[in-house]
N, C-alpha and C positions, 0 to 999 in steps of 0.2 A: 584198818581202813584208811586212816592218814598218811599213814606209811605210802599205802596203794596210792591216794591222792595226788603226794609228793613225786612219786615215779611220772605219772600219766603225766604232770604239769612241765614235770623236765623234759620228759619226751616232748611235749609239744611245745617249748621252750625251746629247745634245742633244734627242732624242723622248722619252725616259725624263724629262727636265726637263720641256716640252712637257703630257707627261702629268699630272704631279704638280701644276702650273700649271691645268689643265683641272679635276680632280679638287678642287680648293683651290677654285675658281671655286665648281665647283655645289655644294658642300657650304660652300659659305661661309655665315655669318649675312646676312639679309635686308637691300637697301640703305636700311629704315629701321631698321636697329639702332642708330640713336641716340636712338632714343622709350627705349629701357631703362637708358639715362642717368636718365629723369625718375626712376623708383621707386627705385635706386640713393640720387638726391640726396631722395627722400622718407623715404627710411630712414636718412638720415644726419641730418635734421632733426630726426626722429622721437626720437633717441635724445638732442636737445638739451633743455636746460630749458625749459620751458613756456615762461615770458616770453620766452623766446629766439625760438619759435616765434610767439609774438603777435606780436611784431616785424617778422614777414613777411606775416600776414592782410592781405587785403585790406579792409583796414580804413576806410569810404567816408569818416568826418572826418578820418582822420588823411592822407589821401591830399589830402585836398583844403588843410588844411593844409602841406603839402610833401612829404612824404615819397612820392615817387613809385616809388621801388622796389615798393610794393607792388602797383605796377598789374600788372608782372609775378610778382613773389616768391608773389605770394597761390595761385598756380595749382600752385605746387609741395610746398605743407607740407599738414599732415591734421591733424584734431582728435582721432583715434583710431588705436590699430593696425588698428584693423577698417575704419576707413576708408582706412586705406593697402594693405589688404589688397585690398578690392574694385576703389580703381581701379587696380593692380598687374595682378589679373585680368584688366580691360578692357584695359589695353596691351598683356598677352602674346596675348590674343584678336583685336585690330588686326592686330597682326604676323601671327597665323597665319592670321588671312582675306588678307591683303595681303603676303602677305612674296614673290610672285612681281612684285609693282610694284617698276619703277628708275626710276622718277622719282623721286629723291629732291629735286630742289631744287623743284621742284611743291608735295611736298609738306610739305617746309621752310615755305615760304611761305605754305602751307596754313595750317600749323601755327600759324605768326605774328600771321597777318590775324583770326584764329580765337580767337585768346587775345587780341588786344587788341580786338577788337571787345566780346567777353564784361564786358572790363574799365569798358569806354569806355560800353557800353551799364546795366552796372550804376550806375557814378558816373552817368549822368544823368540815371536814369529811375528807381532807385532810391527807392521810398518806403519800407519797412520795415526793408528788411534793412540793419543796420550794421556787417558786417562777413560775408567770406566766403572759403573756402579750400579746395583742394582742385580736383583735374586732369578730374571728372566735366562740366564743360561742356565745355572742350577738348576730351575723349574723343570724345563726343555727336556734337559739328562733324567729326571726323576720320574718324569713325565713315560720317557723312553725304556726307563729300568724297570717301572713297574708294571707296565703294558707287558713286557717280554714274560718278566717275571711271574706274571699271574695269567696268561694266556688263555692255559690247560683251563683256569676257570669260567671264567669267561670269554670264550673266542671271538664274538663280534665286539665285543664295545676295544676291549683289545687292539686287535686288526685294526678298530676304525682312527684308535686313539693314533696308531704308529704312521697309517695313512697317512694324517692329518699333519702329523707333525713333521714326516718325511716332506710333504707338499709344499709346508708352510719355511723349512728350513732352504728346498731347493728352491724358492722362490725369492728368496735373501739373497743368494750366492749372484746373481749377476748385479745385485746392486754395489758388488765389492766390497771392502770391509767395513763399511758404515751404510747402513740402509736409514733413508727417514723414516720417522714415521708422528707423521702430522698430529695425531690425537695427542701425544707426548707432548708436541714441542721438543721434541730433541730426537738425535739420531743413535741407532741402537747398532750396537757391534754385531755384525754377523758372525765374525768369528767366535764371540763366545756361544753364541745357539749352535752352532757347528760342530767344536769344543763338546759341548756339552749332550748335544743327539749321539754324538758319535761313542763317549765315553759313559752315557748312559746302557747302549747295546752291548758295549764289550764287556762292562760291568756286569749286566742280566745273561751275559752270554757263558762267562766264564763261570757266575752262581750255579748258573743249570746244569753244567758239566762236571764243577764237583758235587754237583747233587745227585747227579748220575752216578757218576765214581762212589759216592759212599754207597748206594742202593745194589751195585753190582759185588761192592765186597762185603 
């Protein structure tokens, strides 16, 4: 009879674990909760001295003189609180259109290809702008990758997302490579939103295709 008691306790020892394990699962944070890493590490910049933070701009002579940290660093510091503010915004708004996506190394790699094209395509096409900062082209691409990418799931918020951001980018493009933008206080690269729509698509473009490709063989 103890015996029997020992079994029954483990059994229900063991589903009561089971359960707790299940509940942890779907109420866990989203598997790109490491995009909330970025505004964390922008608000620890934020609170650095100013030269400190020019130090990380992607600054196009000082990059091409050596200093290559900033082909990355530049994407993660702001020139305001109000600019850490907004694109803060945009990455809690990613997550919450997107926090049902586990593809997270997809979208790693996304993330990657995205920031350094941004980088790669400023330093060499770059005529005005000498220096830039701030996570709003990467956002833009991510923005663009994951709309494409997730589509088949949901096809209006989707569609509305790519509308929106196709709108919002050709709407940059006549203001030439520096568009203002008054709430800032400062003026934002068109060409890294450009940059970044553009190699957000081809990114989610080429995922789909060998996604295709392995489904066919």
């Amino acid at each position: 009879m103890y015996k029997l008691h020992q079994d029954q306790l483990g059994k229900w020892q063991s589903m009561h674990t089971m359960n707790i394990i299940k509940f942890l699962y779907r109420h866990s944070l989203p598997a790109q909760s490491w995009l909330l890493l970025i505004p964390v590490l922008g608000f620890v910049t934020m609170l650095m001295p100013e030269l400190f933070r020019e130090s990380l701009f992607l600054h196009i002579e000082s990059v091409k003189q050596g200093e290559y940290w900033r082909i990355i660093s530049g994407h993660f510091v702001y020139v305001s609180w109000k600019h850490w503010i907004v694109n803060t915004t945009g990455v809690l708004l990613l997550l919450l259109f997107f926090y049902d996506s586990t593809q997270t190394g997809l979208w790693f790699a996304g993330f990657t290809v995205i920031l350094l094209s941004i980088s790669c395509g400023l330093l060499l096409f770059s005529e005005s702008l000498r220096w830039y900062a701030g996570f709003s082209g990467v956002l833009i691409g991510l923005f663009a990758f994951s709309a494409l990418l997730d589509i088949s799931k949901n096809k209006i918020r989707c569609i509305s997302i790519l509308l929106i951001l196709t709108v919002y980018v050709a709407y940059q493009i006549p203001s030439g490579e520096l568009s203002s933008r008054t709430f800032l206080q400062v003026k934002s690269s068109t060409y890294a939103h450009i940059y970044g729509y553009i190699t957000g698509i081809i990114c989610a473009g080429l995922a789909v295709f060998f996604r295709m490709q392995q489904k066919l063989n």
